[in-house]
Z-matrix of the N, CA and C atoms (Angstrom, degrees):
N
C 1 1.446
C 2 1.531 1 108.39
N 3 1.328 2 118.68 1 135.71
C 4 1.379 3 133.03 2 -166.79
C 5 1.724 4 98.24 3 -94.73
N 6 1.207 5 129.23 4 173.37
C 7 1.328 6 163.62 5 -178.91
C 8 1.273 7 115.81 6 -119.99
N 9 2.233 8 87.97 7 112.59
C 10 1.510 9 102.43 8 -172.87
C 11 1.343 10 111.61 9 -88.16
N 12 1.331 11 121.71 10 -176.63
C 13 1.536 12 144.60 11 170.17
C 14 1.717 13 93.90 12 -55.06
N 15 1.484 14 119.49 13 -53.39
C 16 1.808 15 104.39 14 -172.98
C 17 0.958 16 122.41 15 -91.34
N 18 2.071 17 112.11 16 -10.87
C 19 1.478 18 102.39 17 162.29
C 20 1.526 19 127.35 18 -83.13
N 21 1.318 20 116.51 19 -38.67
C 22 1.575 21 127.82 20 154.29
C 23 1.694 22 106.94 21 -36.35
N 24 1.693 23 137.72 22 -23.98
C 25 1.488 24 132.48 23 -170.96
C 26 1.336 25 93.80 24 -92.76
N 27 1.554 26 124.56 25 -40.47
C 28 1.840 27 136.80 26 -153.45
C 29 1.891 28 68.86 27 -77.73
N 30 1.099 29 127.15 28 -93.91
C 31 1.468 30 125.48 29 -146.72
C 32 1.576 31 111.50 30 -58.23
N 33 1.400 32 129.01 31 -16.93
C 34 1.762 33 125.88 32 160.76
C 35 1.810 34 90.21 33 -66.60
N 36 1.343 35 123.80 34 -44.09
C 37 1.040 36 98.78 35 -155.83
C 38 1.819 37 106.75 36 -79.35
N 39 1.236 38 124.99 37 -9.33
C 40 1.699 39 134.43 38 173.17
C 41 1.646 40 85.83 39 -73.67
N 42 1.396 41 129.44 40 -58.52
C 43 1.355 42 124.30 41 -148.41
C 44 1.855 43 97.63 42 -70.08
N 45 0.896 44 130.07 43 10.74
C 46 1.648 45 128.61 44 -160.69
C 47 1.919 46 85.09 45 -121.29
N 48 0.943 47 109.57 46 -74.54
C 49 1.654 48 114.78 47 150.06
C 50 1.256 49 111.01 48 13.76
N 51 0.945 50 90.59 49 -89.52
C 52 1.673 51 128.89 50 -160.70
C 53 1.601 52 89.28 51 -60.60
N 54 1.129 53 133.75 52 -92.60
C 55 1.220 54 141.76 53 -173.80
C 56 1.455 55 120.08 54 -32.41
N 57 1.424 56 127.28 55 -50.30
C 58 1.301 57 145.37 56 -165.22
C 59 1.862 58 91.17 57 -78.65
N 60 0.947 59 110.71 58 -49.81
C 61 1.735 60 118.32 59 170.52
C 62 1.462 61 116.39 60 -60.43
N 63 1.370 62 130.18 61 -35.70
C 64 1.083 63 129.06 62 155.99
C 65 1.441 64 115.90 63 -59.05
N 66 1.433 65 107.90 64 -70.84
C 67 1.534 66 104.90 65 -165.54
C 68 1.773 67 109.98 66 -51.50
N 69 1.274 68 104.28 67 -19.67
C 70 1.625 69 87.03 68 179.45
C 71 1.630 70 119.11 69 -105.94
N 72 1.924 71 110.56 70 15.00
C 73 1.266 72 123.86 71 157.19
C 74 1.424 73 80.65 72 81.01
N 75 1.546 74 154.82 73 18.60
C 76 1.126 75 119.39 74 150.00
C 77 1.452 76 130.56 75 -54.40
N 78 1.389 77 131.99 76 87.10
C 79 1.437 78 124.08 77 -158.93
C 80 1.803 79 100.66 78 -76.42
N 81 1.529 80 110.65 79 -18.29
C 82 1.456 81 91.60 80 176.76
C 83 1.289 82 121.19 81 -67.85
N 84 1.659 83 99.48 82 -35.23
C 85 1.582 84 116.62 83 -158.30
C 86 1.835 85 107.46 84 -73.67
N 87 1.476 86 115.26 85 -2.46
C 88 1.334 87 122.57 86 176.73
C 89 1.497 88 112.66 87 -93.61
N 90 1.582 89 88.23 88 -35.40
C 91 1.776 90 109.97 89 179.75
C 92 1.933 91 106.87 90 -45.90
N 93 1.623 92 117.26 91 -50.28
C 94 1.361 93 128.93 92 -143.02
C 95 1.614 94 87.19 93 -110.98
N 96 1.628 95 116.09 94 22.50
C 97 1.427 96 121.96 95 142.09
C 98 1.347 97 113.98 96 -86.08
N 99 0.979 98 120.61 97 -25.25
C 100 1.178 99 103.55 98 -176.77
C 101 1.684 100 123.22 99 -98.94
N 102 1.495 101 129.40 100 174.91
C 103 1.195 102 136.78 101 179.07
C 104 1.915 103 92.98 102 -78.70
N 105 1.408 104 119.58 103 147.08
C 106 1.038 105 136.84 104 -121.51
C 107 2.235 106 94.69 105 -134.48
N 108 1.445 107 89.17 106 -54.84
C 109 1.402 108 100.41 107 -168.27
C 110 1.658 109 104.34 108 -148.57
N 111 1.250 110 152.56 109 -35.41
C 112 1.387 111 146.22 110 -157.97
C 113 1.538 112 108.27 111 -134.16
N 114 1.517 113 137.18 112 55.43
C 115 1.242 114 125.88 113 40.46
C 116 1.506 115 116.92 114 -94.82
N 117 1.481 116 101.52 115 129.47
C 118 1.693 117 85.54 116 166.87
C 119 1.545 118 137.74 117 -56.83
N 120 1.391 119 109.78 118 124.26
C 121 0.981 120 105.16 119 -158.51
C 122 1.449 121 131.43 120 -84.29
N 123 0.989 122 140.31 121 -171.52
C 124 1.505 123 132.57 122 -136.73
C 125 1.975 124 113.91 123 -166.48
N 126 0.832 125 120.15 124 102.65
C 127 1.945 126 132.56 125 172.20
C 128 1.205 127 113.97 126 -98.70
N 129 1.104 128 118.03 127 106.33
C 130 1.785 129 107.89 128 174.88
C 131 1.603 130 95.18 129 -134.87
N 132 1.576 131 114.68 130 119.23
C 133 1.347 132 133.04 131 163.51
C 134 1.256 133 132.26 132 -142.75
N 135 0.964 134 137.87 133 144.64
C 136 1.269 135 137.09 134 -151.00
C 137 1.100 136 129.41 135 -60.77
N 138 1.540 137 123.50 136 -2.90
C 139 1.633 138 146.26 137 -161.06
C 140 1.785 139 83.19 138 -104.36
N 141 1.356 140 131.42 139 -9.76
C 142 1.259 141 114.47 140 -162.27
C 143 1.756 142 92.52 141 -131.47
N 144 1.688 143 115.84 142 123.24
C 145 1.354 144 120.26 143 160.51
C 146 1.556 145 119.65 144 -30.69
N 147 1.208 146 107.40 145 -71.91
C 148 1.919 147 120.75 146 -161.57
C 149 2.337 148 86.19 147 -111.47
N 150 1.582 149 86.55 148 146.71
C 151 1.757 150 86.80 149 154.26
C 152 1.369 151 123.81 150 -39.78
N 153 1.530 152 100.45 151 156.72
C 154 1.822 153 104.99 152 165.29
C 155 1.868 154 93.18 153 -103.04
N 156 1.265 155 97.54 154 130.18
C 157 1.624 156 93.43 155 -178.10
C 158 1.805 157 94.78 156 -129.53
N 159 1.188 158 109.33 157 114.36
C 160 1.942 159 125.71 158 164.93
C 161 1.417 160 96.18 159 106.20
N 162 1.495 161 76.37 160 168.77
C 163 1.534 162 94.01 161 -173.57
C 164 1.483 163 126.03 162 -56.29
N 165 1.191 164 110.14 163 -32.76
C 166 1.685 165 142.03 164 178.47
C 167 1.487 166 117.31 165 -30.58
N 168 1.863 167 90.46 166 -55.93
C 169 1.559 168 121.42 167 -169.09
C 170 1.265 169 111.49 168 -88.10
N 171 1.500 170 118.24 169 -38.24
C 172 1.343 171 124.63 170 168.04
C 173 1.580 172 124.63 171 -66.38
N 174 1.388 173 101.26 172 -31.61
C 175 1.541 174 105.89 173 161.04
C 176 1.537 175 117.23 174 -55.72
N 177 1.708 176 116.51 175 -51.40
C 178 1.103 177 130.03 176 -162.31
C 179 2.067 178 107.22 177 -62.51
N 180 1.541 179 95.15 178 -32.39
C 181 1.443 180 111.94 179 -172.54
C 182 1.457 181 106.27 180 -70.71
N 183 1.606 182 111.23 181 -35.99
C 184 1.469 183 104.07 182 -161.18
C 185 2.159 184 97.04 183 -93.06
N 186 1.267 185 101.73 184 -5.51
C 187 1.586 186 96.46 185 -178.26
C 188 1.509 187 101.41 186 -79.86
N 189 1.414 188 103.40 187 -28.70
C 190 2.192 189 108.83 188 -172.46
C 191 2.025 190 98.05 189 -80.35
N 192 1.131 191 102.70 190 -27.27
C 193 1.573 192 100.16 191 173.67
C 194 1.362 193 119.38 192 -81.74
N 195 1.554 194 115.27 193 -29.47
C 196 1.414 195 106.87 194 165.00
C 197 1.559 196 124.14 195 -96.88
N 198 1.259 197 107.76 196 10.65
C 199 1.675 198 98.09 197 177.84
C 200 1.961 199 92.79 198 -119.34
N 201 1.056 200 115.16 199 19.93
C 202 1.564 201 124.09 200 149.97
C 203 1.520 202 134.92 201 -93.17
N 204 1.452 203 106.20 202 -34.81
C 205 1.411 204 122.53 203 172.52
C 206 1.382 205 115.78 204 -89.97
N 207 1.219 206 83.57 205 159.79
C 208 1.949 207 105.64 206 -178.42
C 209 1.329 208 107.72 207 -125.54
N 210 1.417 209 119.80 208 -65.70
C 211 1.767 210 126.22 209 177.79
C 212 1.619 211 93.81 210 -114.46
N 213 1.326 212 104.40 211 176.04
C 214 1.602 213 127.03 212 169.01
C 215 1.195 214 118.16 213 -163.62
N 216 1.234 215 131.65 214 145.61
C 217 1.657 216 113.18 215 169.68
C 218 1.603 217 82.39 216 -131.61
N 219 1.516 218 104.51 217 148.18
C 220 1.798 219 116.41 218 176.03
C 221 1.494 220 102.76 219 -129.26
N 222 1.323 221 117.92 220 134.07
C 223 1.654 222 110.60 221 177.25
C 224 1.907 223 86.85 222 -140.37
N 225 1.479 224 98.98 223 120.09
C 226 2.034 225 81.89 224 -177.62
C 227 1.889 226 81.85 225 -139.41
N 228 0.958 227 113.31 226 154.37
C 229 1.768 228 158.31 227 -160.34
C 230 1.360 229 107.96 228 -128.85
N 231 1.521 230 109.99 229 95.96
C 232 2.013 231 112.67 230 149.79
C 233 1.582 232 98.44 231 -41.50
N 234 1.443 233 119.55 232 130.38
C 235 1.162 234 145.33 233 143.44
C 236 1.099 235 118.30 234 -77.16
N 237 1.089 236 136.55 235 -22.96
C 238 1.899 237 148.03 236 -127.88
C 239 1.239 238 97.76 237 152.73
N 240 1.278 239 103.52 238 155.84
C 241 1.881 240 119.05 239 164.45
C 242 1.886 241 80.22 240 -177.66
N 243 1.890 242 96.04 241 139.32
C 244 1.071 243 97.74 242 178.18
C 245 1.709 244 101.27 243 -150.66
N 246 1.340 245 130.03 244 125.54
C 247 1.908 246 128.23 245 -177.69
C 248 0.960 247 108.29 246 -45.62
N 249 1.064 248 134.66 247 177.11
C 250 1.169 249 118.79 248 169.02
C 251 1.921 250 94.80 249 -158.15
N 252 1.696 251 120.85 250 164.56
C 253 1.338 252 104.15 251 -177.02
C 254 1.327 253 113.57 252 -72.94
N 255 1.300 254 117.02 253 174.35
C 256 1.994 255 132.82 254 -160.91
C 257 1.597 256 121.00 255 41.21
N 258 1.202 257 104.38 256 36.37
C 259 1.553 258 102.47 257 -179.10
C 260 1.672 259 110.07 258 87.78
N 261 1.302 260 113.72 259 18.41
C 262 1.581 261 86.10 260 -169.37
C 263 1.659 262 89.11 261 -110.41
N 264 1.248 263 127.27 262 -177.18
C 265 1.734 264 138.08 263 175.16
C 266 1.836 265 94.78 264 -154.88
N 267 1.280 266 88.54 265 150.63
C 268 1.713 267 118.73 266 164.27
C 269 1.481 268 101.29 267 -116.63
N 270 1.257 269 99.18 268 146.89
C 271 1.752 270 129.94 269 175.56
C 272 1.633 271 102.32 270 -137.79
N 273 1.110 272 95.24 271 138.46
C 274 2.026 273 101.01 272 145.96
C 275 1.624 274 103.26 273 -136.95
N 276 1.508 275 104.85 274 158.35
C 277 1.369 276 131.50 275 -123.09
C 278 1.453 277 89.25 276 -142.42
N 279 1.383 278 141.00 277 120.02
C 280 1.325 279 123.44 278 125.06
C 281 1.781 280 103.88 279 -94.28
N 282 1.422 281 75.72 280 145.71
C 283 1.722 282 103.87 281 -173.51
C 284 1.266 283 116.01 282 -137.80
N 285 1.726 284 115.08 283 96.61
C 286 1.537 285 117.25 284 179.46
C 287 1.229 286 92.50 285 -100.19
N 288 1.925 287 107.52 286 146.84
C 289 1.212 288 140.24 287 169.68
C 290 1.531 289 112.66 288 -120.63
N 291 1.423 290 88.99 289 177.86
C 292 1.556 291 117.67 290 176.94
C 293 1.263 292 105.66 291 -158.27
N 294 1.551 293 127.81 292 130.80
C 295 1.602 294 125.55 293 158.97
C 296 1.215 295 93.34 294 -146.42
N 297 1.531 296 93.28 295 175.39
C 298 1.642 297 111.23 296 -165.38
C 299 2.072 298 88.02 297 -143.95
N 300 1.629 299 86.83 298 119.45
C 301 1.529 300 87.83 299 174.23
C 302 1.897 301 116.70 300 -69.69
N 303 1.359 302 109.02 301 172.46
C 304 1.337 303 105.38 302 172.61
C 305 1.773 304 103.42 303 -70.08
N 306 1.097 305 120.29 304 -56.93
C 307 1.508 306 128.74 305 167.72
C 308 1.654 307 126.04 306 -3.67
N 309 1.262 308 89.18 307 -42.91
C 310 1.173 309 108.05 308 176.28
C 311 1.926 310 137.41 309 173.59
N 312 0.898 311 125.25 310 157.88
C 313 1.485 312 126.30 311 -165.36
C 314 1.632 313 111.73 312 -63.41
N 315 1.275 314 126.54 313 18.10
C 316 1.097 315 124.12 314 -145.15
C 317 2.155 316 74.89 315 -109.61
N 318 1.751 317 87.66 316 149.80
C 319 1.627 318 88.97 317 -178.29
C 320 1.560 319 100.04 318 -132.72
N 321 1.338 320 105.64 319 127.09
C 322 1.067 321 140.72 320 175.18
C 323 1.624 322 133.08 321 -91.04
N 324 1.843 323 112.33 322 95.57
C 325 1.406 324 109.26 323 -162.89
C 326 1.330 325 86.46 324 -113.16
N 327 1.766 326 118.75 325 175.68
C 328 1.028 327 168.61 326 127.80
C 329 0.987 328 134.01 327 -152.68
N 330 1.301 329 122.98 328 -148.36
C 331 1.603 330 154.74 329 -151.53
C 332 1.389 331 112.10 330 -143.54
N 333 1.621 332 117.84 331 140.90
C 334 1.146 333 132.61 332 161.22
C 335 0.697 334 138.83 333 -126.93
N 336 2.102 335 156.16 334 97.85
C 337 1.702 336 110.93 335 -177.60
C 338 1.496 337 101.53 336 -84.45
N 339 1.369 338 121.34 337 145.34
C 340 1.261 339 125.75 338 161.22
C 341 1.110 340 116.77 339 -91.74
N 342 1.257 341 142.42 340 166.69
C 343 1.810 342 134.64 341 168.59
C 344 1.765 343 86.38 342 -140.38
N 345 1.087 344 121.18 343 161.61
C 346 1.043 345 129.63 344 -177.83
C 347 1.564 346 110.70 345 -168.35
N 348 1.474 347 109.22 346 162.35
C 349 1.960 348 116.21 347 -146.78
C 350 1.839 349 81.48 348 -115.42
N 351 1.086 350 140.91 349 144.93
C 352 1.740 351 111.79 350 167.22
C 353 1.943 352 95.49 351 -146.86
N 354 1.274 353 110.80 352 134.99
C 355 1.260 354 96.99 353 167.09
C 356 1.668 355 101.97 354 -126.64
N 357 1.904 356 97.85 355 175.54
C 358 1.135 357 114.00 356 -146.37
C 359 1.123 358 102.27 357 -90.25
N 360 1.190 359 132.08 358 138.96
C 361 1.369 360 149.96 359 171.53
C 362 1.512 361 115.14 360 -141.51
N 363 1.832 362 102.83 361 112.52
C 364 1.343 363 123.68 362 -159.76
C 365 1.702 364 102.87 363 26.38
N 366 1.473 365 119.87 364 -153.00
C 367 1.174 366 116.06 365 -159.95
C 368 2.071 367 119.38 366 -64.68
N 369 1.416 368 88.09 367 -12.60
C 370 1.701 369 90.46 368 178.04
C 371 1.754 370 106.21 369 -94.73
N 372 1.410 371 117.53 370 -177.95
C 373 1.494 372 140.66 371 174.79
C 374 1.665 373 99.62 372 -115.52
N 375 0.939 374 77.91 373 151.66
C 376 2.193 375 106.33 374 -166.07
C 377 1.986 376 86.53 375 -126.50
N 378 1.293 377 102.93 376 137.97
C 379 1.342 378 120.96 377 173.31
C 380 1.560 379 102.57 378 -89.62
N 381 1.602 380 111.44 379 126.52
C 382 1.664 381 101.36 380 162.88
C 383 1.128 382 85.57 381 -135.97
N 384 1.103 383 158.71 382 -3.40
C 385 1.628 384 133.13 383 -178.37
C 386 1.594 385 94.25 384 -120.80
N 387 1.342 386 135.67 385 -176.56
C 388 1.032 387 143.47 386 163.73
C 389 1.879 388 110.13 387 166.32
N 390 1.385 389 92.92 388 105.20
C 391 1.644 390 97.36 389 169.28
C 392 1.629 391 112.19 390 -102.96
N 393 1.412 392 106.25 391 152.13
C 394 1.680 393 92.87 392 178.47
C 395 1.796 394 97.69 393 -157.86
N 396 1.265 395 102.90 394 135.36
C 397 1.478 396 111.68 395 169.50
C 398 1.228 397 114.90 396 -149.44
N 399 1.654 398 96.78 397 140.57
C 400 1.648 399 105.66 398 179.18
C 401 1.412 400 135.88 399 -39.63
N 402 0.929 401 154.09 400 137.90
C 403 1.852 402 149.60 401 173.18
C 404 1.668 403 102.92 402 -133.02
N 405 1.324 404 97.03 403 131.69
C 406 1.203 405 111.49 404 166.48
C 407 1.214 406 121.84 405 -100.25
N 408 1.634 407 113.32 406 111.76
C 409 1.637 408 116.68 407 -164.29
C 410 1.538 409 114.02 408 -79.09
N 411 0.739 410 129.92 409 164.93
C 412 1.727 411 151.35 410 -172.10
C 413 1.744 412 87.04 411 -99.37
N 414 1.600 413 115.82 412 142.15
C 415 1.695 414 115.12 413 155.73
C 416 1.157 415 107.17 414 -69.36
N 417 1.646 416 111.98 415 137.84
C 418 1.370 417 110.56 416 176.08
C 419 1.482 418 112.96 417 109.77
N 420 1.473 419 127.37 418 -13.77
C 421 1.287 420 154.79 419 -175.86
C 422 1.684 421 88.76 420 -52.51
N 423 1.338 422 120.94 421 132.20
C 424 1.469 423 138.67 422 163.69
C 425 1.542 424 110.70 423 -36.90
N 426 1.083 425 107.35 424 103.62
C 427 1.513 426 93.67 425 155.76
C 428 1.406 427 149.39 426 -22.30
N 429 1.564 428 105.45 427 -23.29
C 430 1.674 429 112.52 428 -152.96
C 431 1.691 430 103.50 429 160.55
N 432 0.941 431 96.45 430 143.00
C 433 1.601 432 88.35 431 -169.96
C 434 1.631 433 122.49 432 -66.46
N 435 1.318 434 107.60 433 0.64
C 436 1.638 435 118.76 434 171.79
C 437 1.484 436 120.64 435 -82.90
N 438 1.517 437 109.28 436 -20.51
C 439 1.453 438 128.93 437 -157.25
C 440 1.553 439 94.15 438 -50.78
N 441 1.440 440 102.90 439 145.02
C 442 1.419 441 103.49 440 179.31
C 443 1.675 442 116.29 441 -84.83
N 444 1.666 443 102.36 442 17.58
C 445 1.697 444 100.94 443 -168.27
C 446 1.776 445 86.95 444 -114.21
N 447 1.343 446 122.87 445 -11.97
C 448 1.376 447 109.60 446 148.13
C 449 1.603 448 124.52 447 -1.47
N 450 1.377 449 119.48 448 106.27
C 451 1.481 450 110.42 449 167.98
C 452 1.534 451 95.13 450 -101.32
N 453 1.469 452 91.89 451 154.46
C 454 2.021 453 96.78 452 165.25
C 455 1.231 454 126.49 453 -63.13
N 456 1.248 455 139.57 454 177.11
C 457 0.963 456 141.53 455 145.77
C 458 1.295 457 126.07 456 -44.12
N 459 1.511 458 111.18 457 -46.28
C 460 1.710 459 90.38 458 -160.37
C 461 1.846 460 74.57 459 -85.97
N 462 0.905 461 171.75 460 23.05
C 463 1.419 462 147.26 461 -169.85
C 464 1.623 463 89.53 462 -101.61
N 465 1.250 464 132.77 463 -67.96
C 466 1.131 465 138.94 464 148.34
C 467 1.179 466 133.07 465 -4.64
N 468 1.451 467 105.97 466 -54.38
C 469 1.741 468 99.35 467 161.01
C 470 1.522 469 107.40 468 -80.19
N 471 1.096 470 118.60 469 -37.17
C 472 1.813 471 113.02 470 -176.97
C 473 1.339 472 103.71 471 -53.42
N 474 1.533 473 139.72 472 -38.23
C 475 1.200 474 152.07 473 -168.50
C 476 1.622 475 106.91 474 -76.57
N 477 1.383 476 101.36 475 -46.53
C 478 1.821 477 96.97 476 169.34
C 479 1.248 478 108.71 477 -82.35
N 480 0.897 479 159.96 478 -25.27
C 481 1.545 480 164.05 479 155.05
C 482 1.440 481 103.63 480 -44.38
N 483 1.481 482 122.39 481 -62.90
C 484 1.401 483 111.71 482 178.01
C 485 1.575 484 120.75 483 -57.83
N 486 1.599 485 105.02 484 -13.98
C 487 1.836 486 102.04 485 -168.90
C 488 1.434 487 86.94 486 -107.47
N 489 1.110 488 129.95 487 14.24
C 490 1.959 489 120.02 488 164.84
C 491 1.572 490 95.64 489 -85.94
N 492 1.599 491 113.46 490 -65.28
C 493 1.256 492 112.21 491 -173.81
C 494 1.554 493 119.70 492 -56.03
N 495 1.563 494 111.22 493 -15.55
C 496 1.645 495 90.65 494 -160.69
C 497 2.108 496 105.34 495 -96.72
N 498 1.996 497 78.94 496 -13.30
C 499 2.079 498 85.53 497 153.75
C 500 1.091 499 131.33 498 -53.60
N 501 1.647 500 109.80 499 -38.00
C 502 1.569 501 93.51 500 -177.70
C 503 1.762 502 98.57 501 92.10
N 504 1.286 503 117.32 502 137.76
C 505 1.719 504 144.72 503 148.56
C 506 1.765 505 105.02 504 -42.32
C-alpha cells in the first residue's frame, strides 16, 4: 500500500510534533506521542544494548534524556510514509539534531534515520515502534527525498564499488 496526499499531511503533521516537543525538551510532550499500552510499545537505538519494551522503560528513558539536556534543536523529514493493513502506517525519518548537555556548553549535532511502526488513533497516529540510528552525512547530502540532486541507487552503488576497487587489498 502506497502513501496518500492525507496520510503523508497526518504524519508531517506528527513529524512537526515531534520536533517542536523536542526542541523545547518537553520530554513528556514526546512521551504522549506515543501508543501507551495496545501495541506495546517499543525504542530501539543505538545508545541502548537490548530494546526498551513498555511503557515503564520508555518512561525511565525519557526521565535520563531529560535530566541530561539543556537545549535541543530537532528538524526531521518523512522520507517515506507508507498505510499499512488495520490502521497501522510506516514512515522513515531523517532527523538532524543538535543538543547541548547540562555537563557542559559543548554542542552536539548529527543525523538520524528513524523508521517508526504508528497506529491510528481517532484522526491522529500514536508511535509504537521506533528504531533510530545515527548516519553520518556526506556535504552535499539531498535535502529531502525529492531533491533534484538525488542520485539513484544503482549510481551509488556503482560509485561505492568503484571506491572499494580503486583502494586496493
Amino acid at each position: 500500500m502506497k502513501s496518500s496526499p492525507d496520510l503523508t499531511a497526518r504524519l508531517a503533521t506528527l513529524v512537526s510534533e515531534y520536533d517542536e516537543k523536542w526542541s523545547a525538551l518537553d520530554v513528556v510532550g514526546v512521551a504522549d506521542l506515543w501508543e501507551r499500552d495496545n501495541p506495546q510499545p517499543m525504542y530501539i537505538g543505538d545508545e541502548y544494548a537490548m530494546p526498551l519494551i513498555g511503557t515503564d522503560e520508555l518512561n525511565r528513558h525519557w526521565a535520563r534524556v531529560g535530566s541530561r539536556l539543556k537545549h535541543a534543536s530537532v528538524s526531521s523529514q518523512v522520507w517515506s510514509a507508507d498505510a499499512l493493513a488495520g490502521g497501522l502506517a510506516r514512515c522513515v525519518l531523517l532527523s538532524r539534531w543538535s543538543f547541548t548537555g547540562r555537563e557542559s556548553d559543548t554542542v552536539h549535532t548529527g543525523a538520524s534515520w528513524i523508521t517508526w511502526l504508528l497506529t491510528a488513533r481517532g484522526e491522529n497516529y500514536r508511535i509504537f515502534h521506533h528504531v533510530e540510528s545515527q548516519v553520518y552525512l556526506e556535504e552535499g547530502f539531498p535535502a529531502g527525498p525529492d531533491d533534484g540532486r538525488t542520485m539513484s541507487r544503482k549510481k551509488r552503488t556503482h560509485d561505492a564499488n568503484e571506491s572499494d576497487t580503486a583502494a586496493g587489498p
